[in-house]
Phi, psi and omega in degrees: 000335185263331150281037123308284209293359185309304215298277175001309190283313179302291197344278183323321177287318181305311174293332182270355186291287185336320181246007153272321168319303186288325232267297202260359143314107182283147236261003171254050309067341105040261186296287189329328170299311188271348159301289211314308189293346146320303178290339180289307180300328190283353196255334184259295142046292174274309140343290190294326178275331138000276196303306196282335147316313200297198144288013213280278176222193179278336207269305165304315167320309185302330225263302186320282168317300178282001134315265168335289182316338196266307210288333177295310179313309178306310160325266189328270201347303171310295187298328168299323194286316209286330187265011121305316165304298201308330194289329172314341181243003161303155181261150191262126196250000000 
């Protein structure tokens, strides 16, 4: 029970850091933003196939699988808005 509530409380922190953070991002600072949290989604990614790999139980595989399907999706996704913000500032021939 005291890690649950550990993990909960970084949890909890982590979200309010996290969106004070986003909060005072300036609006040229954007795309440099949405890299990084690219290489973030790729870091979990690797995690989840990890997780979704082991030995553990039946219910982390599944737990696993829909980790990867979701962080992949969020990867492309990131990567389309970004290189569409980028195209925008291409000269137009």
């Amino acid at each position: 029970m005291e890690i649950l509530i550990a993990s909960f409380t970084v949890f909890v922190l982590s979200v309010f850091i996290g969106f004070e953070i986003i909060q005072k991002v300036p609006p040229t600072l954007h795309t440099p933003l949405m890299s990084g949290s690219n290489a973030i989604s790729g870091i979990a990614i690797i995690g989840a196939l990890l997780v979704s790999g082991g030995n553990y139980t039946p219910w982390s595989n599944y737990l696993g699988i829909a980790a990867v399907i979701m962080a992949t999706i969020n990867l492309v996704g990131g990567f389309l808005v970004t290189h569409r913000m980028l195209s925008m500032f291409k000269k137009r021939k």
